[in-house]
N, C-alpha and C positions, 0 to 999 in steps of 0.2 A: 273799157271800164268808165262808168260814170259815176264820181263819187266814189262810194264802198261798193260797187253791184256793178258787175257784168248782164246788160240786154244785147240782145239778136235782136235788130229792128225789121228784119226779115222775115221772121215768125212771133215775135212779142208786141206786148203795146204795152206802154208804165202810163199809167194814174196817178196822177198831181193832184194833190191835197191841196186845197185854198186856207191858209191860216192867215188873216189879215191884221196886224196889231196897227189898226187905224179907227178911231170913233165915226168915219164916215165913206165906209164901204159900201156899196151899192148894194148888196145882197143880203150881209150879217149884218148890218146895218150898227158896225161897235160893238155884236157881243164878243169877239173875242180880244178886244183891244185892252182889256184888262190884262197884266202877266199870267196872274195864275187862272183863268181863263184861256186864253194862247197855250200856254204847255200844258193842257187837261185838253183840247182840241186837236196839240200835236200828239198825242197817247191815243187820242180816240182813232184820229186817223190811220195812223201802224196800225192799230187794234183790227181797223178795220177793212188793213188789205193795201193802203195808200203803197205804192212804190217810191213815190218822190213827197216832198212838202214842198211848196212853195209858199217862202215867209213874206209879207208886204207891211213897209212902214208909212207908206207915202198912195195914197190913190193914185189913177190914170187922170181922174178927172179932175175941174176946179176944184180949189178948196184952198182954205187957211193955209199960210206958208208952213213949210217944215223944215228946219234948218237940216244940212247932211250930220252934225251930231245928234238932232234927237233921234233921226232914222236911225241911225247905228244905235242908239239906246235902244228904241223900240225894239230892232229886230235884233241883236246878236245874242241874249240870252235866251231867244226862241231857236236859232244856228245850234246853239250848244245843248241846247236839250235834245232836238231835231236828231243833229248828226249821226247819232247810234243805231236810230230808231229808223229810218229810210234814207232816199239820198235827196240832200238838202239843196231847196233853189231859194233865189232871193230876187223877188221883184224889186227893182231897183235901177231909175236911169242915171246913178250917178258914180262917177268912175272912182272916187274916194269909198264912197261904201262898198262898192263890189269889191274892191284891194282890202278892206278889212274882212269884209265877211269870208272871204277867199280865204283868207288866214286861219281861221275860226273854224274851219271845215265845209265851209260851203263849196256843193262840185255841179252847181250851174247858176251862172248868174242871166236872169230872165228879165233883157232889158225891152222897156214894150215903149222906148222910144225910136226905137233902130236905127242905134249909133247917130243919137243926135250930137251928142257928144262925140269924138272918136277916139279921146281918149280914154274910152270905154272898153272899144278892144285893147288897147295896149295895158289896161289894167289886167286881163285877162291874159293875154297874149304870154308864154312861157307857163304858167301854171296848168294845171289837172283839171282846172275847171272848163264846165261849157258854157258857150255862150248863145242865148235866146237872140235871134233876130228877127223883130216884130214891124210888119207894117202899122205905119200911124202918119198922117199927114201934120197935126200941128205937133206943135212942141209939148211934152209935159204939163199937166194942170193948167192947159189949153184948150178955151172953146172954138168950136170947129163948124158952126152951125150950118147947114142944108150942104154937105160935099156935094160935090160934083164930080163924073168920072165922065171919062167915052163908052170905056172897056173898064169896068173893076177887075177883072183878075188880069187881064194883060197889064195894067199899071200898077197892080201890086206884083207881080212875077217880075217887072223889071226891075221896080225898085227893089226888091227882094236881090237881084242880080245885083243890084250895083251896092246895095251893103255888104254883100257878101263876100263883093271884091276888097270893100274899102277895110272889111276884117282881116282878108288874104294879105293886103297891102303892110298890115298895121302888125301883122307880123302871126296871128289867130292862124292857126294849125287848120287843115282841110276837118279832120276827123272832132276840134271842138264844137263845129257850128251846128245850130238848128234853126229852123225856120219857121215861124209863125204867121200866117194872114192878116192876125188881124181882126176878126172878126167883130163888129160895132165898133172899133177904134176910129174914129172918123166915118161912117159908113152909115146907111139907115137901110133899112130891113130889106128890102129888093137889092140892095149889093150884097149883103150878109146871104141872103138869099143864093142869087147868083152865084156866087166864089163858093161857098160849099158846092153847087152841084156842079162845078168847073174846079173842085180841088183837085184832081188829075193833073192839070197844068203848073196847081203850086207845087205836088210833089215830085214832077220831072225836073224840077230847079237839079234836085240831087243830092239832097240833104234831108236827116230824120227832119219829119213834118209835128210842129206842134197844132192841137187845134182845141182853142180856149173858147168854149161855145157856152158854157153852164151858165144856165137860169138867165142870158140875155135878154135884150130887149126884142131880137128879131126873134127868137121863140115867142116872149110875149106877146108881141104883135100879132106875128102868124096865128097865135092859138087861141088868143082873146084872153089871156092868162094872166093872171094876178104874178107880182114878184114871185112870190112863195108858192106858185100853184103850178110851175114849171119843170119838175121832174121829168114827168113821162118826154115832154117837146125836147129835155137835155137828153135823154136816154136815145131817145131815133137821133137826135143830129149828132152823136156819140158814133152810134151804131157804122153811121151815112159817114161819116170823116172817115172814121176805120177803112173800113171798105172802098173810099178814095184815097188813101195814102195817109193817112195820118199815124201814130206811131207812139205821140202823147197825147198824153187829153190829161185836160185841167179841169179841176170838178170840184163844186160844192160837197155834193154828196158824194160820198166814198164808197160805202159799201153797196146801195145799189148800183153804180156805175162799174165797180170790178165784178160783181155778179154779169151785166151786161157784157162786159168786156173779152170776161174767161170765157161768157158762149159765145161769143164773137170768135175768138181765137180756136176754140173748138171747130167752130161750124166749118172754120176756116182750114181745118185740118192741122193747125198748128200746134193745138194741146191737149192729149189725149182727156178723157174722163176723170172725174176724181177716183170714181170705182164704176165698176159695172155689173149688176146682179139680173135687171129686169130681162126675162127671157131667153137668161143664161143657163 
């Protein structure tokens, strides 16, 4: 169980809804950072198939401080709207709001700093909640400019290894964790590149594989694509994670990506037809 919903991550994949109650999103660029915008986004999302939500009060990237109570302001009345409606995640690297939102009903806390803090897992550690474990090289609302790797997926598969222990340590159940890449968190389009067509190696770690690819930059780049002109490059690098191990995906758009998703799962033999008449 995660949340209120039992998935098979053996034959299923869940769709993460992006709800960002932030004025300076990468993507919605603030429109849902309004309340009754946020809960009129998390309606739309259910409406329109989302499995999961995932609420953000704080960006990945620079930006203006946010103290940990405005976060909890921002996100726990979008938790409580959420909750009924699919199963609730909370972008969030701070171990004080994951213990509130926890409370609130949230049953994954999606930390995309991985365990900079550690006591992130022990906020988690004993409750029903899951825990997101995200590669990212700097810290939170940290610039990162021109990374450098040897090997991108071998040194994020390790690092990935050694959060995963320092979760195990910290007391985080085998069966809470999941596992995220990363994708642009540090990284510029020829790693984002690479690590998708080497996600095989991120999902032999051993653990449900998340893979937050929507409307990025390395689509942009690849495709010569405006923000906003990145659907179709989300839908194939959707498609492409699926089929190497992925399990979640995180998405702007919701109902064409569970259109994508359900024939993915079909093709895959996993989910029969809704109906069948043609040539019946």
């Amino acid at each position: 169980m995660i949340g209120n919903r039992k998935f098979d991550f053996a034959r299923q994949v869940a769709v993460m809804a992006i709800v960002n109650r932030t004025p300076d999103s990468f993507h919605d660029k603030g429109s849902t950072f309004a309340l009754d915008h946020a809960l009129a986004a998390v309606e739309r999302a259910a409406e329109a198939g989302a499995d999961w939500i995932d609420i953000g009060g704080v960006p990945f990237a620079p930006g203006p401080e946010v103290s940990a109570a405005e976060e909890i302001e921002r996100v726990l009345p979008v938790v409580e709207k959420a909750r009924d409606l699919a199963v609730v995640s909370v972008d969030t690297f701070r171990p004080e709001v994951a213990a509130e939102v926890i409370r609130a009903g949230a049953g994954v806390i999606n930390d995309t700093s991985g365990l900079r803090d550690p006591a992130m897992a022990e906020a988690v550690a004993g409750t029903g909640a899951q825990l997101v474990i995200t590669h990212s090289l700097a810290p939170p609302r940290t610039a990162w400019p021109s990374p450098r790797y040897d090997d991108v997926t071998a040194e994020v598969a390790s690092f990935l290894r050694d959060r995963v222990k320092l979760a195990l340590d910290r007391g985080v159940r085998p069966d809470q964790i999941i596992i995220d890449p990363g994708h642009d968190l540090n990284k510029n389009t020829l790693h984002s590149l690479e690590l998708t067509r080497r996600l095989d190696e991120i999902a032999e770690i051993g653990y449900p594989l998340l893979a937050a690819v929507s409307n990025k930059d390395f689509i942009g780049e690849t495709l010569n694509a405006a923000q906003q002109d990145r659907l179709a490059g989300t839908l194939a690098a959707v498609v492409f994670c699926i089929l190497h191990g992925a399990r979640i995906v995180r998405v702007h758009d919701v109902a064409a990506t569970v259109g994508a998703v359900r024939m993915t799962e079909a093709m895959l033999g996993w989910r029969p037809p809704a109906y069948t008449r043609h040539n019946i």
